[in-house]
C-alpha positions as CSV (number, residue, x, y, z in Angstrom):
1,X,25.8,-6.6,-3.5
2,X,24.0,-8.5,-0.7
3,X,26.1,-9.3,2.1
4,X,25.0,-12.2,4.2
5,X,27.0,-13.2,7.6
6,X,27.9,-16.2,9.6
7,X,24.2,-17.8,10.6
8,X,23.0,-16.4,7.2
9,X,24.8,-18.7,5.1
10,X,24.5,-21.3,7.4
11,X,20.8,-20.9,6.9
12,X,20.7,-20.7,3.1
13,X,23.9,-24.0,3.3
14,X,20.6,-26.0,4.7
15,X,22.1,-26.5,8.3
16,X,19.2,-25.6,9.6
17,X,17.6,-28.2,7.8
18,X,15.5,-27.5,4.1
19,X,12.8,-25.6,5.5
20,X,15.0,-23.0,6.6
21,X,16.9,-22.8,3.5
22,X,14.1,-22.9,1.1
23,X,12.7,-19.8,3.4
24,X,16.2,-18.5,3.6
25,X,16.5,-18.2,0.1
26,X,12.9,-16.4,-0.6
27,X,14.2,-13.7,1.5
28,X,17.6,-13.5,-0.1
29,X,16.2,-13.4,-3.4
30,X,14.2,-11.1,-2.8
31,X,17.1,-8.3,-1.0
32,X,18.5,-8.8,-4.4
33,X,15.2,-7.6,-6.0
34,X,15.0,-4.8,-3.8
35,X,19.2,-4.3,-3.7
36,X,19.2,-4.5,0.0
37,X,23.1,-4.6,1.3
38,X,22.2,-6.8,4.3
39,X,19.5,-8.7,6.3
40,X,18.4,-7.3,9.6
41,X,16.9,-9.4,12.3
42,X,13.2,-8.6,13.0
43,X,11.1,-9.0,16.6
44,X,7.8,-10.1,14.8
45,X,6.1,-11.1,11.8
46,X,2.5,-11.3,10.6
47,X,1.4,-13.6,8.2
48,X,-1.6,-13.1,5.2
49,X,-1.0,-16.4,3.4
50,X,-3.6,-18.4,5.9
51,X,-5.8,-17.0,3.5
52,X,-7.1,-19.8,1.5
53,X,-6.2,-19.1,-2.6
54,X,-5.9,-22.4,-3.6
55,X,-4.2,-25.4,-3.8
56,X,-0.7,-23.9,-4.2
57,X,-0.9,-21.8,-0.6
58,X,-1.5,-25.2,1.2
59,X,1.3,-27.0,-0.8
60,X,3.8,-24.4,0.3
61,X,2.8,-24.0,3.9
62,X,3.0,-28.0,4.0
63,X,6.1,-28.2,2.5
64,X,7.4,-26.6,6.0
65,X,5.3,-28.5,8.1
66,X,6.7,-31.8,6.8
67,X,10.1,-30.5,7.5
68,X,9.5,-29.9,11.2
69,X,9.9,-25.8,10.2
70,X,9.0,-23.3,13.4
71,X,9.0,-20.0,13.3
72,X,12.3,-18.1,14.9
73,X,10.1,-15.1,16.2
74,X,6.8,-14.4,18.0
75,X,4.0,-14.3,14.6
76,X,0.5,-13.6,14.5
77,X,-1.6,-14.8,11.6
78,X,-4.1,-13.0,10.1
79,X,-7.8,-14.0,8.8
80,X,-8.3,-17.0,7.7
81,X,-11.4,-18.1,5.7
82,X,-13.4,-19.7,8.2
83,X,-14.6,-18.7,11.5
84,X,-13.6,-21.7,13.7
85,X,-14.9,-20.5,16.9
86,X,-18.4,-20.9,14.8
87,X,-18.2,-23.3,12.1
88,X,-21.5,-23.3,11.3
89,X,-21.5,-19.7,10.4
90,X,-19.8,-21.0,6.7
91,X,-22.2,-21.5,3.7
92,X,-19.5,-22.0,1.2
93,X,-18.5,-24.6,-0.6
94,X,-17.1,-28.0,2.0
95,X,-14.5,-29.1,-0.3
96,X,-13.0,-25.4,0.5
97,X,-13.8,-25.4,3.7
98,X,-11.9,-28.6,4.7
99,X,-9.0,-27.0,2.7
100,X,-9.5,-23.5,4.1
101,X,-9.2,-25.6,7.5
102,X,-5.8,-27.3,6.6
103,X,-4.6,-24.1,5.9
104,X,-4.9,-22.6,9.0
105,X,-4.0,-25.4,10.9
106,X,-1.0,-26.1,9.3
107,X,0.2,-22.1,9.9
108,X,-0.4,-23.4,14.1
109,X,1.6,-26.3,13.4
110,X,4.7,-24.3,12.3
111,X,4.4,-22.2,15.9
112,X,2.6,-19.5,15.0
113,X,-0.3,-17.6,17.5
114,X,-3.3,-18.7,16.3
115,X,-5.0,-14.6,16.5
116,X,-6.5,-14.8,13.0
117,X,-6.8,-11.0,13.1
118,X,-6.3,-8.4,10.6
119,X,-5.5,-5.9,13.6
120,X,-2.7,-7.8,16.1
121,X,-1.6,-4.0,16.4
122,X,-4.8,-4.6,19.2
123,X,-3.4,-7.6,20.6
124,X,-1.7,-7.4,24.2
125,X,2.0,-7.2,22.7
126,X,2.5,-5.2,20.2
127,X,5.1,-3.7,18.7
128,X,6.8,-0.3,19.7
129,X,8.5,2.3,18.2
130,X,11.4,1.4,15.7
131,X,10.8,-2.1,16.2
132,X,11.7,-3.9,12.9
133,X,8.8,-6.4,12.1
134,X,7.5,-8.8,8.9
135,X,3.9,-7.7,8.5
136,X,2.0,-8.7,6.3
137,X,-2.3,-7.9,5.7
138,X,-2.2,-4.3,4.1
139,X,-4.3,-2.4,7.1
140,X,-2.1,-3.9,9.5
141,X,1.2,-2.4,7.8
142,X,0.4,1.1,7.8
143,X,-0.9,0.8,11.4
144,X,2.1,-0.9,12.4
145,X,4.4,2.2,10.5
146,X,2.3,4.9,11.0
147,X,0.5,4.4,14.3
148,X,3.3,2.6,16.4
149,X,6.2,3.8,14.4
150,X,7.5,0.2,13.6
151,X,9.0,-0.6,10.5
152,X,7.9,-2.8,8.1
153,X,7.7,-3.2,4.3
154,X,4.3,-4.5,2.6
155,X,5.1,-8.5,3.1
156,X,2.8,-10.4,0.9
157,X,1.9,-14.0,1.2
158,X,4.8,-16.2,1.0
159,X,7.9,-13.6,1.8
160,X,6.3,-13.0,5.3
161,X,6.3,-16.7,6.3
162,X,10.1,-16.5,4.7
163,X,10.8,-13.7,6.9
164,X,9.1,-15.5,10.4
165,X,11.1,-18.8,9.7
166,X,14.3,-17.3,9.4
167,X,13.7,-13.9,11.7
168,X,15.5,-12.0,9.0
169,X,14.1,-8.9,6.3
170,X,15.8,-7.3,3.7
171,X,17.4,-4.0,4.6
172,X,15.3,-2.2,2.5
173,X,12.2,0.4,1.7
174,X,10.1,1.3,5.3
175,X,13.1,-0.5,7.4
176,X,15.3,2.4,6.4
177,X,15.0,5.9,7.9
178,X,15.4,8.2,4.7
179,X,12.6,6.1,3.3
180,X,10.2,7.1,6.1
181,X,10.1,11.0,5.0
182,X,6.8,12.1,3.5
183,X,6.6,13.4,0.1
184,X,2.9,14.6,-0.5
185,X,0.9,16.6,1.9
186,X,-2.5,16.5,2.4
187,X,-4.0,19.6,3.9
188,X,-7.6,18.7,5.6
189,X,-10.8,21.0,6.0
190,X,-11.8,20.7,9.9
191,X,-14.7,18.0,9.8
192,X,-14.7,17.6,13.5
193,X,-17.5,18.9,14.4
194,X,-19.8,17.3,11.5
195,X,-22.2,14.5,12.1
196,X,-21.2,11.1,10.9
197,X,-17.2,11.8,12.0
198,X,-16.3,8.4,11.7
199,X,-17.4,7.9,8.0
200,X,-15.1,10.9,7.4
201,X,-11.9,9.4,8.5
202,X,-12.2,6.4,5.5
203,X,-13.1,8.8,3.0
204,X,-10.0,10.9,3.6
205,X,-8.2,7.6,3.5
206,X,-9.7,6.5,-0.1
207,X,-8.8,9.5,-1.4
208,X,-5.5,9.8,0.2
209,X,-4.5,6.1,-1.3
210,X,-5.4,7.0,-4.8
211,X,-3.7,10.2,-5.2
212,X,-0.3,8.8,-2.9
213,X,-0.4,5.8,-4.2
214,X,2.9,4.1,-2.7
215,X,4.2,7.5,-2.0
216,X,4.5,8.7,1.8
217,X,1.8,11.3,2.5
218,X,1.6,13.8,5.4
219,X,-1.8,14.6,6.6
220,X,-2.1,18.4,7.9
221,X,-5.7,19.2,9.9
222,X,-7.1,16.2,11.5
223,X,-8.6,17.0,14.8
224,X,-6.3,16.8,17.7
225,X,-8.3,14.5,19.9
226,X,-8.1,11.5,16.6
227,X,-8.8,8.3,18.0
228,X,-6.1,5.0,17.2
229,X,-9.8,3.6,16.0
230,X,-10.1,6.5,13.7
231,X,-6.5,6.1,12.5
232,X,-7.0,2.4,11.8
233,X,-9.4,3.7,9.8
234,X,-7.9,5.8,7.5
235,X,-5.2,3.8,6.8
236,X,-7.0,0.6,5.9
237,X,-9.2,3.1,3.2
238,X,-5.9,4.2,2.0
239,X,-4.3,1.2,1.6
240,X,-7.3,-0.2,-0.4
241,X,-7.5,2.7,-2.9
242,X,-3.6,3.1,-2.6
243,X,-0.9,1.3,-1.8
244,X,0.5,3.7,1.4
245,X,2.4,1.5,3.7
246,X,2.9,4.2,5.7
247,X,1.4,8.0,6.8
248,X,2.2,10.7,9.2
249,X,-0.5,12.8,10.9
250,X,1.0,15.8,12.1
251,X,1.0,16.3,15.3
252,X,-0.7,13.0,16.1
253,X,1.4,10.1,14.8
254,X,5.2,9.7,16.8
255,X,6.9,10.4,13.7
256,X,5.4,13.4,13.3
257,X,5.6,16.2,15.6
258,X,6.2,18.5,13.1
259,X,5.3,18.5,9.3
260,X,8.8,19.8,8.6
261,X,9.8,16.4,10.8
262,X,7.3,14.4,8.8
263,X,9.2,15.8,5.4
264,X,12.8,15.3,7.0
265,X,13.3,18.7,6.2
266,X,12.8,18.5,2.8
267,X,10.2,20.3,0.2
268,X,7.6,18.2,-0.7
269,X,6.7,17.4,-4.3
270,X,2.9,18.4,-4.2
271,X,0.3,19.6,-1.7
272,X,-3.1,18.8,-1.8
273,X,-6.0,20.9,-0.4
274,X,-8.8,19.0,0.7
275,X,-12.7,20.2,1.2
276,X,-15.4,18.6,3.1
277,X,-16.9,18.4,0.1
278,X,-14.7,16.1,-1.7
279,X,-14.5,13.8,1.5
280,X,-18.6,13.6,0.1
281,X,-17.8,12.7,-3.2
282,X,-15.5,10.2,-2.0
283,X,-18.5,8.9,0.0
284,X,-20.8,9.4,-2.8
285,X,-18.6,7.0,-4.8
286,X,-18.9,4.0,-2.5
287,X,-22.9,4.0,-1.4
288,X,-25.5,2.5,-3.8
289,X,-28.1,2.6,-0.8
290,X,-30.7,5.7,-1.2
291,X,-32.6,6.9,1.5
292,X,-35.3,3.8,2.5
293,X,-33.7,1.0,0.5
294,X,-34.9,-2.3,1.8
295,X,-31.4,-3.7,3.8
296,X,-30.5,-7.5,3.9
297,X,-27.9,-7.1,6.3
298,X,-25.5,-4.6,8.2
299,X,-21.4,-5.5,8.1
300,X,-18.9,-3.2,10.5
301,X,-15.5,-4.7,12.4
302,X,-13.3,-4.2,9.1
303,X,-10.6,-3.8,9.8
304,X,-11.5,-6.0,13.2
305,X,-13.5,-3.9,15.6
306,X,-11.7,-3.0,19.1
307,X,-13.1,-2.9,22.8
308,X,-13.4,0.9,22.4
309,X,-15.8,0.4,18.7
310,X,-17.9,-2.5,20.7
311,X,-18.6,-0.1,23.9
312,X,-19.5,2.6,21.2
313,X,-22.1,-0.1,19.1
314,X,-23.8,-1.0,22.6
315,X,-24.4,2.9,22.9
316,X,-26.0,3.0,19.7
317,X,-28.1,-0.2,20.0
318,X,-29.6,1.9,23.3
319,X,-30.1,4.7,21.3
320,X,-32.0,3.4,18.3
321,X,-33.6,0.3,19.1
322,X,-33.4,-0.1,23.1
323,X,-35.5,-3.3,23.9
324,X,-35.5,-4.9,19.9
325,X,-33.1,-6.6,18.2
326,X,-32.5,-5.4,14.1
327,X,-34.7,-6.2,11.5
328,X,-32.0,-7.3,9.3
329,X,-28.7,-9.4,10.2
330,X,-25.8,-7.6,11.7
331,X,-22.9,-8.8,11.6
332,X,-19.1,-7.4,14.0
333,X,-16.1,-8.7,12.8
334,X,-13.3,-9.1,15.2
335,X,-10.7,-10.9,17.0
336,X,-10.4,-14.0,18.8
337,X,-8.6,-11.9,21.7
338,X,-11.3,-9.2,21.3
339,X,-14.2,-11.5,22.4
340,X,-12.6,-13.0,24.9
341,X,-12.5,-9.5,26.3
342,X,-16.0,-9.1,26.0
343,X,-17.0,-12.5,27.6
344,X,-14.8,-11.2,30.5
345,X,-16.8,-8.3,30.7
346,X,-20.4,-9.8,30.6
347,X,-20.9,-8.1,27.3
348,X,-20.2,-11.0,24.3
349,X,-23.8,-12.5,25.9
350,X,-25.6,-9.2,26.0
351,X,-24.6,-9.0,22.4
352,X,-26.2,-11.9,21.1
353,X,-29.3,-11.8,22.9
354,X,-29.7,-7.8,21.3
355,X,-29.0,-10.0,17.4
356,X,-25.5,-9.0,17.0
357,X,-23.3,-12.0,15.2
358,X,-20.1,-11.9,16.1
359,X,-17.9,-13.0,13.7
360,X,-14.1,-14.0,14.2
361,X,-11.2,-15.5,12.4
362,X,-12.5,-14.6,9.2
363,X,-14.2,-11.6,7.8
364,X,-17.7,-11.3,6.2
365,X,-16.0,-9.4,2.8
366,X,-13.7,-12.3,1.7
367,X,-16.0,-15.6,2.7
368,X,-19.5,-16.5,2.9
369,X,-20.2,-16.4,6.3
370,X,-23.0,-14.0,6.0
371,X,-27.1,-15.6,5.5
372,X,-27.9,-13.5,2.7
373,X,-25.0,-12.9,-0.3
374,X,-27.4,-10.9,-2.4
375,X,-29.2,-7.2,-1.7
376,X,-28.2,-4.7,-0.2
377,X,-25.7,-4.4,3.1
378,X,-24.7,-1.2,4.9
379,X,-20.9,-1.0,6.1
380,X,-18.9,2.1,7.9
381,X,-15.3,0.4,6.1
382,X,-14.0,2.0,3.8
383,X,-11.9,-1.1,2.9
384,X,-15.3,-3.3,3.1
385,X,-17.3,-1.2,0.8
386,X,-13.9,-1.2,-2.1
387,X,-13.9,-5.3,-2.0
388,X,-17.4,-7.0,-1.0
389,X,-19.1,-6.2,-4.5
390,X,-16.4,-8.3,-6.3
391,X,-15.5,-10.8,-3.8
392,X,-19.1,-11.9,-2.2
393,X,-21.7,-10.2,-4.7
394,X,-23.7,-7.8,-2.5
395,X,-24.3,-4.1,-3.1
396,X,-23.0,-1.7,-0.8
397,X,-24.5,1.5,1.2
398,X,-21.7,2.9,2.7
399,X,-22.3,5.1,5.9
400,X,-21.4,6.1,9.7
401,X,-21.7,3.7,12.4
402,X,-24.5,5.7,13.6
403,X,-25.9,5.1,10.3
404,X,-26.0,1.3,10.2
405,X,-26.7,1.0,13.4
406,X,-30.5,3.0,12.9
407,X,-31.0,1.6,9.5
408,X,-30.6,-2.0,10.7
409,X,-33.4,-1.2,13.3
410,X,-35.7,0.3,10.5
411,X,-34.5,-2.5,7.8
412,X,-33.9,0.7,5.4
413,X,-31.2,2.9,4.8
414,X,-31.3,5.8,7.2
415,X,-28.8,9.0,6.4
416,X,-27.8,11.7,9.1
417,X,-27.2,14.3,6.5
């Protein structure tokens, strides 16, 4: 039974006024679901519901904001559906903009950072290891567990504004050590030194998510010099395919010196070999691009690109088109917090002028920021290529950075091999 203490029930009694015990009574409910014994107390949250879905999102985020409800702890928010450093970038319907708007503005209104980033894991504080957090936005989970060693559970839209208002979590799932232990392990063929690397890294994460599922998995091969940008983007692939909240790479990720420490010392109930060649069939899977399709548009930054993937692209943009701009649109996704790193640096304007959109506070998979919604568009993400065919209508050719970056310069889809 779920034991609450002094401030708990004072909460949930309303003394904190009705936000508080409306939010204080989401969480409650929902340590009975999960037959937590207690609450802990959490150092950050991250919210998905500034995400526009409708009426009902807006109606439950006002509700707060007429009751003068803050957050109790520091919380990021996660993409909304516009891009309000460039407005004009939306081609959508106005009605849902000026909704989409109130949405996100009421999320500021309650105290929360207004990041708008799938990735605050690259924000300047983060959390650390064993920190217990609310996160919500499914990428930004498994980075949090697996990459920083925080704890978290999957918080979806409404439980993970609960849990920021009243700075408590269900003692339950991720937040508890035994929970942590992997059960599946993945052993991986060496694809370091294989052209294309980066496209390798999602594929292993689709096809980790939808044989783990919301089982822990341990990953066994991965080169030794993995990158935190590589990580980000294996877990967002297998958090698409799957439901993994959390993975260990052994001998990479903190939890996870070991595989015997990634187990806990237990057997684990399958082992899966892994070949380079499945990693292609996974990538097989997600292109519909040949070799010289006509491209409307290239799409990378999902999850949001990092300082480190924007160095890499300007590298590229010497390489294969050095003095020209693409043929077709190309479009980075990425943070408020990440651009202002690149206007400090004199390289958001060099950017532009070479015809790279930046896009921020939104992403170009869930909302119609991009010029052309039909046709084909080239993407590195894993997570991008699984959701932009049902959510915006375009087909998908699905390779390396390396990749995109050549075929937007020839307007056709370019392979490496």
């Amino acid at each position: 039974m779920l034991q609450l203490n002094e401030r708990d029930n004072a909460m949930l009694a309303g003394e904190f006024g009705p936000g508080v015990a409306r939010a204080m009574r989401i969480v409650t409910r929902t340590a009975d679901v999960m037959s937590a014994p207690r609450l802990i107390d959490i150092g950050s949250a991250h919210i998905d519901g500034c995400l526009y879905h409708g009426q009902t999102s807006l109606d439950f985020v006002e509700f707060f904001v007429a009751t003068q409800t803050k957050v109790a702890v520091p919380t990021t928010l996660n993409v909304g559906s516009l891009d309000l450093i460039h407005p004009e970038l939306y081609h959508g319907d106005r009605e849902i903009q000026r909704s989409a708007q109130r949405l996100m503005d009421a999320h500021l209104l309650l105290g929360c950072e207004s990041s708008f980033t799938c990735a605050p894991y690259q924000l300047k504080n983060r959390p650390s290891f064993g920190d217990q957090i609310a996160w919500a936005e499914s990428n930004a989970i498994v980075f949090a567990n697996s990459v920083l060693g925080a704890r978290t559970n999957r918080y979806g839209d409404f439980l993970d504004l609960a849990a920021a208002i009243t700075g408590r979590a269900p003692c339950a799932g991720l937040h508890v050590d035994r929970n942590r232990a992997a059960q599946i392990v993945f052993r991986v063929a060496d694809f370091s030194p294989l052209p294309s690397r980066d496209i390798y890294f999602a594929a292993l994460g689709l096809l980790v998510g939808k044989v783990a599922g919301a089982t822990v998995p341990a990953i066994v091969g991965l080169p030794s010099d993995t990158s935190e940008d590589e990580l980000k983007a294996l877990g967002a692939a297998a958090a698409s395919s799957g439901a993994v909240a959390l993975f260990h790479a052994v001998g990479i990720t903190p939890e996870a010196p070991t595989l015997d420490a990634a187990l806990h010392g237990r057997s684990p109930l399958d082992t899966v070999d892994v070949s380079v060649a499945d990693l292609d069939e996974v990538r097989r899977t997600l292109n519909h691009g040949r070799e010289g399709d006509e491209l409307v548009a290239v799409s990378l930054g999902t999850p949001h690109f990092s300082l480190a993937e924007f160095q890499r692209l300007a590298t590229l943009l010497d390489r294969f088109g050095a003095g020209r701009k693409p043929k077709v649109d190309f479009y980075v996704n990425t943070s408020r917090f990440i651009l202002w790193e690149l206007t400090e640096r004199g390289l958001a304007r060099q950017f532009d002028e070479r015809g790279i959109q930046v896009v921020v506070d939104t992403c170009t998979y869930i909302t119609p920021v991009m010029k052309k919604l039909t046709g084909l568009v080239m993407t590195n993400s894993g997570k991008w290529a699984s959701y932009a065919p049902a959510n915006i209508g375009v087909t998908v050719a699905y390779g390396s950075m390396a990749e995109c970056v050549q075929s937007a310069f020839e307007g056709k889809v370019r392979f490496h091999g």
